[in-house]
N, C-alpha and C positions, 0 to 999 in steps of 0.2 A: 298630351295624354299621359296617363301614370297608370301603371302597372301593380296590381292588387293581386297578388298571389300568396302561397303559404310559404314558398321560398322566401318571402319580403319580410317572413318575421325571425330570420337569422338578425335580421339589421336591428337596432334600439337604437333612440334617441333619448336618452336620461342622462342626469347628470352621474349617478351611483355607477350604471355601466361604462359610460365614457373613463370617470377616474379609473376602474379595475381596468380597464382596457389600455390607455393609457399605461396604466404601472408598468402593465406585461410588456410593453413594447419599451420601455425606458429600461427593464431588465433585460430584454432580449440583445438592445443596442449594446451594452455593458456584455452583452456574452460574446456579442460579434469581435468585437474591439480586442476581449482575452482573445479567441479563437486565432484573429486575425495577429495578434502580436506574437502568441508561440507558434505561428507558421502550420494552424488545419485548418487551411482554406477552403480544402469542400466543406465543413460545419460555416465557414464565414459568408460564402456564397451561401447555404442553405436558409440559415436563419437569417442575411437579410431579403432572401427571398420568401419567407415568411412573416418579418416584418412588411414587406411591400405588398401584400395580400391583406395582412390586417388592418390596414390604414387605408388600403384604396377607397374606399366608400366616404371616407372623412379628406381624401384630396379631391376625389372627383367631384363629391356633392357640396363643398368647399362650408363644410361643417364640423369642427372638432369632435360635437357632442354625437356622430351619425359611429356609430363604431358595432360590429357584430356584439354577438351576445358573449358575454364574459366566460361562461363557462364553455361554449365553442372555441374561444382562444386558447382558456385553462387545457382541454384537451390534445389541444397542436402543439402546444409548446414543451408540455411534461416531461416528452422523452429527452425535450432537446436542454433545457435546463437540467433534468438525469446525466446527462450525458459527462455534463460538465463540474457536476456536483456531489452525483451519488449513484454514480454507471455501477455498480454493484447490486444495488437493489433490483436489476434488472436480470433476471433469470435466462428470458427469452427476448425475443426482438417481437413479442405479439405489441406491446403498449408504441412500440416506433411505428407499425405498420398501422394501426389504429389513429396514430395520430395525423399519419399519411393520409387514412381517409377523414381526418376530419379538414384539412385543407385541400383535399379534393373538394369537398361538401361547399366548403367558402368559395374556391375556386371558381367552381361549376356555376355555384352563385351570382358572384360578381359576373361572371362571363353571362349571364342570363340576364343581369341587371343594365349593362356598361355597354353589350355587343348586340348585332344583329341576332344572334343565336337565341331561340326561346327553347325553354323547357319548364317543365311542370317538375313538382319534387317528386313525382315517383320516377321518372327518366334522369333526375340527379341522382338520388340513391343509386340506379341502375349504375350510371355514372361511376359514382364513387367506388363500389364493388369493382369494378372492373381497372378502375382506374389504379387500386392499391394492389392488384394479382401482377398488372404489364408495371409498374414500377420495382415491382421485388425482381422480376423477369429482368428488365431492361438493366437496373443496379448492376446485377450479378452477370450479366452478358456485358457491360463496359468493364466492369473489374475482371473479365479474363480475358479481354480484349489486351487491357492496359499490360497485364501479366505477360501473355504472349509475347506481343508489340517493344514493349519500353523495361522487363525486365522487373515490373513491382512484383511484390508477393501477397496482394490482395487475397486470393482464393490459390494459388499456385503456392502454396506456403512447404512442402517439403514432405507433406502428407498423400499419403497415396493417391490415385484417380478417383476411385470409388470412394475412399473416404471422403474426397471434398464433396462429390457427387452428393451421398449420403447426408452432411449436411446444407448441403444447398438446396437438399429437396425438404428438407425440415423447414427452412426458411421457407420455404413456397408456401409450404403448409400454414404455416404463422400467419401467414400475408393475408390465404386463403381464410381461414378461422377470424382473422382480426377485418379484416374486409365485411363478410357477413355479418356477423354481430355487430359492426358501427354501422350497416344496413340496415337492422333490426331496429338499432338502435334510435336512429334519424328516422326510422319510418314511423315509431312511437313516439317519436316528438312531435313532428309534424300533422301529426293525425290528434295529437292531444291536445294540444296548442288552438284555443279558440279564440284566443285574443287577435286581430290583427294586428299589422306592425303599422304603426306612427310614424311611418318613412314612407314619403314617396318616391317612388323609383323610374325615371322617365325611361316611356320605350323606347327602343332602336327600330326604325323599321330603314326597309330600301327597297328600292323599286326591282332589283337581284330579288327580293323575294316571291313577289309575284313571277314572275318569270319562270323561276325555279320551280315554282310549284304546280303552271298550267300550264306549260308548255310538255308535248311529248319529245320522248328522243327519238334520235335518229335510228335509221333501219339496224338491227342485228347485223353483227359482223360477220356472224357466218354467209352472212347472204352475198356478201361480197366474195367470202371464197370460194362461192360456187358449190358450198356442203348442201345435198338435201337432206330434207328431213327424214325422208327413207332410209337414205344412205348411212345416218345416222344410228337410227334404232335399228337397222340391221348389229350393226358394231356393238353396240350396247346390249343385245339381246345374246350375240356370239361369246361377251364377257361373262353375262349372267350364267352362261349354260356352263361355263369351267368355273365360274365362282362353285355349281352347284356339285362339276367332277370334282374340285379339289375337297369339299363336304365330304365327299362317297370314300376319295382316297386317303383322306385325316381318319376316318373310321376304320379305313381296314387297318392301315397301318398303327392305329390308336396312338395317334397325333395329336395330343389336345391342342396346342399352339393352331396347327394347322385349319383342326376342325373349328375351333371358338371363333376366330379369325375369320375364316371364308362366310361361316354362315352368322357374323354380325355385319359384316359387310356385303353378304348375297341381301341382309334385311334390310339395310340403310340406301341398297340401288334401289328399292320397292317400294319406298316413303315417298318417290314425288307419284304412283301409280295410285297411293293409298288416300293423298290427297286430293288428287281430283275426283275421284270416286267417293270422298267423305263430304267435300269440299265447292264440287265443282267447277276448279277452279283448273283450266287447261296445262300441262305439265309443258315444260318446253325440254324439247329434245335436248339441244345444244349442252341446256345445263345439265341434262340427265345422263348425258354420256362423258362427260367431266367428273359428275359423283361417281359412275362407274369406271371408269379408267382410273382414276385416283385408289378407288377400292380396290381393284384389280391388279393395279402395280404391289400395292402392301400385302394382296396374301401372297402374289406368286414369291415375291421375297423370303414368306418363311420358307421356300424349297432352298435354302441355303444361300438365294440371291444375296440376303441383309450380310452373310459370313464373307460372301466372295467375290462381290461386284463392289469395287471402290463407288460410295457417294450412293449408293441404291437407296438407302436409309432418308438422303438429305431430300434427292429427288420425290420418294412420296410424300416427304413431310412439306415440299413445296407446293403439292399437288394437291395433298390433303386443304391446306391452308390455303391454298384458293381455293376452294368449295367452298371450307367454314366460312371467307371472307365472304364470299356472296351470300352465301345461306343469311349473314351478318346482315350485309348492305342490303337486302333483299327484304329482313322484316325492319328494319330503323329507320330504309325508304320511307316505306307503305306505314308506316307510323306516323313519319312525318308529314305525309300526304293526309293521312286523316284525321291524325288528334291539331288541332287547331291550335293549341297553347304550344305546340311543337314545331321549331325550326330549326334547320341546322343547313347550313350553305353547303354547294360541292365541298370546300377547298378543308373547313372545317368535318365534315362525315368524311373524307380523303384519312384525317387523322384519326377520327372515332374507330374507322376500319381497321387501323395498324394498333391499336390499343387495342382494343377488341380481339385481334388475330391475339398478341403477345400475350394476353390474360389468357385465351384458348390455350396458346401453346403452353403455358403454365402449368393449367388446368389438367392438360395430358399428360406432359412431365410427370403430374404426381400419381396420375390415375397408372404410370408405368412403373413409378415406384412401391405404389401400395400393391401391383398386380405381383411384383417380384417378392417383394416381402410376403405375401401369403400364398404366394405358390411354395416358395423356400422353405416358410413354415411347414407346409403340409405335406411335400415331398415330392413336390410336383416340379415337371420342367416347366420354366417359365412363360408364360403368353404373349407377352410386352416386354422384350427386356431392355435396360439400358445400360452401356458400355462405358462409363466413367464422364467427369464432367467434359471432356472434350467434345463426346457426344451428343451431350445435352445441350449444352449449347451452340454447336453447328447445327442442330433441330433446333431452335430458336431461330439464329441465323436465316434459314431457309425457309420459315414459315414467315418473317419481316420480308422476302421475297416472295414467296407468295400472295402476304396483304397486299404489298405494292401491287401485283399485279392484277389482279381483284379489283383493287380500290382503283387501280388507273381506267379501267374499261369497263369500271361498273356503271357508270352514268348511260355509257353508251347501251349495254349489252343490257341489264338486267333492270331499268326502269319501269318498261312495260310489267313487266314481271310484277313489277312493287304496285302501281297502278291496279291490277288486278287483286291482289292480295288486298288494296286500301277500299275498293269497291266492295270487295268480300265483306268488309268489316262492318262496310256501311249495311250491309243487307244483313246482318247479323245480329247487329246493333236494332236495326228497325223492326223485327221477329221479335226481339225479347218487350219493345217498346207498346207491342200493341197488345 
């Protein structure tokens, strides 16, 4: 069988593309080679892991002439030839993080072509975005890991807390900006691109995949502990009614922190209420009293908990981040379950989940930066605030514990769930059909 997709026309088989494709990789090995002889071994490991992306399709399919498309390469490599030639011209690190998502793009590809894993190119693009946010994240949380630990001065460099903070959240920004636009970017290729590709691509399939996809899981964990569902939305409804005092007492006190806070969080416990009533699609407690204790812990915090209980900060951000991760695993499930061109194994959505969390926790990062900067602006106390990079990244930290835990008991807990949502879809799908 061979596999006919629009992802299939990254690939060409000519001889014009082949030699450009080729040159880049006979320049790339000559850059490793420098790298590697004045001792910047992460550039050495980078680009030949860059090299081993651009050539897999010419080892695997055991064709020289089979090589991605030339100007796909041209854009992976820019920064990394910049680097080494003419790092000057470089203002910002928007064009590195751009180029990060264009070997995401090849990546996701190959993996779609080579592995069991299927995807369509609008769930790569998805892919790619997300996958250039948790790389600037994960970068900058090993480089102060290193900093701490072994003494470098990556981002620990002799400048204040907040200053590194400050541009570390500009870099997010970069990521964030160059992520989308090579989104944008790839989505107008792919959509304009009528030509099929002249490559054929053999499927992967395994018997793991049926399995994975008709089988239900096992009973909810809560039912092992003996939680009822009563028991439950009692707890959940006790949260909701102080989410709505701490509203009443942010107003008298003229609180904004307090107020903006409780009642963005009193609205986001009432989205799984709002759905089954738009939706009808069954809400389950278990998860709804998780959204709310997670919400719950982060306003009672702004009563000075976040000033004066050591780790209060880390623990909602852990809490937070199991939610998003299920809220995650919950629609890329039921995706997968319904769109047909779409698979993705446990073990693999296991990692999609912790990519996914670290591009969120990113995501917030900056939504806490731009929240300080325009309160500070306008003379307002802060809503979100953030306490220098140490802080920033132990919130990183604790929301990577988070996914983990999400993504470990998702299969178990939150299947059914996705099951429901991929039925939803079907019925949705067949109203607009008739």
């Amino acid at each position: 069988m061979v596999q006919i997709d629009k992802l299939s026309n990254l690939l060409k088989n000519t001889t014009l593309n082949a030699i450009a494709g080729w040159t880049m990789v006979l320049l790339l090995s000559l850059l490793c080679v420098g790298n590697f002889i004045y001792g910047r071994f992460m550039w050495t490991i980078l680009i030949a892991f860059v090299i081993c992306i651009i050539i897999a399709p010419a080892i695997i399919m055991r064709k020289l002439s089979v090589m991605p498309s030339w100007y796909f390469v041209l854009l992976a490599i820019i920064p990394i030839v910049g680097s080494a030639t003419a790092y000057y011209f470089f203002s910002t690190s928007i064009q590195v993080y751009f180029s990060i998502a264009t070997i995401a793009l090849l990546l996701a590809a190959e993996i779609n072509w080579f592995t069991a894993v299927k995807m369509n190119y609008k769930f790569a693009i998805l892919l790619v975005v997300i996958v250039t946010l948790a790389i600037s994240g994960l970068m900058h949380l090993i480089q102060w890991l290193l900093d701490m630990n072994l003494g470098t001065a990556y981002l620990l460099n002799g400048r204040t807390p907040d200053a590194i903070n400050d541009a570390v959240m500009y870099e997010f920004i970069y990521a964030m900006i160059a992520g989308i636009v090579a989104g944008l970017i790839f989505g107008w290729y792919f959509r304009s691109d009528k030509h099929a590709s002249n490559v054929e691509v053999p499927i992967q399939r395994s018997q793991e995949e049926t399995n994975y996809i008709t089988s239900r899981p096992p009973a909810p964990i809560r039912k092992i502990l003996g939680i009822t569902d009563e028991k439950q939305k009692l707890v959940t409804r006790i949260m909701q009614i102080c989410l709505f005092i701490f509203i009443i007492v942010g107003i008298i006190l003229k609180d904004l922190s307090t107020t903006v806070n409780a009642t963005t969080g009193l609205a986001i416990t009432l989205i799984p209420y709002f759905i089954t009533r738009k939706f009808n699609i069954p809400y389950d407690t278990g998860l709804t009293l998780w959204i709310t204790l997670a919400i719950f812990l982060h306003s009672i915090g702004t009563f000075a908990f976040y000033d004066n209980i050591l780790r209060w900060d880390h623990v909602t951000h852990a809490l937070s981040a199991c939610v998003v991760a299920a809220a995650g695993y919950t629609l890329i499930r039921a995706i997968d379950i319904y769109v047909d061109e779409i698979y993705i194994p446990p073990k693999e959505l296991f990692l999609f989940i912790l990519l996914f969390i670290l591009a969120m926790g990113v995501v917030w990062e900056i939504i806490e930066f731009a929240s300080d900067e325009l309160t500070s602006w306008l003379g307002y106390q802060a809503i979100l605030a953030q306490h220098g990079i140490g802080d920033t990244m132990m919130d990183l930290v604790f929301d990577l514990f988070g996914a983990i835990l999400a993504a470990t008991w998702g299969t178990a807990y939150l299947s059914d769930i996705s099951y429901r949502l991929a039925d939803k879809f079907g019925e949705i799908e067949a109203k607009k059909s008739k």
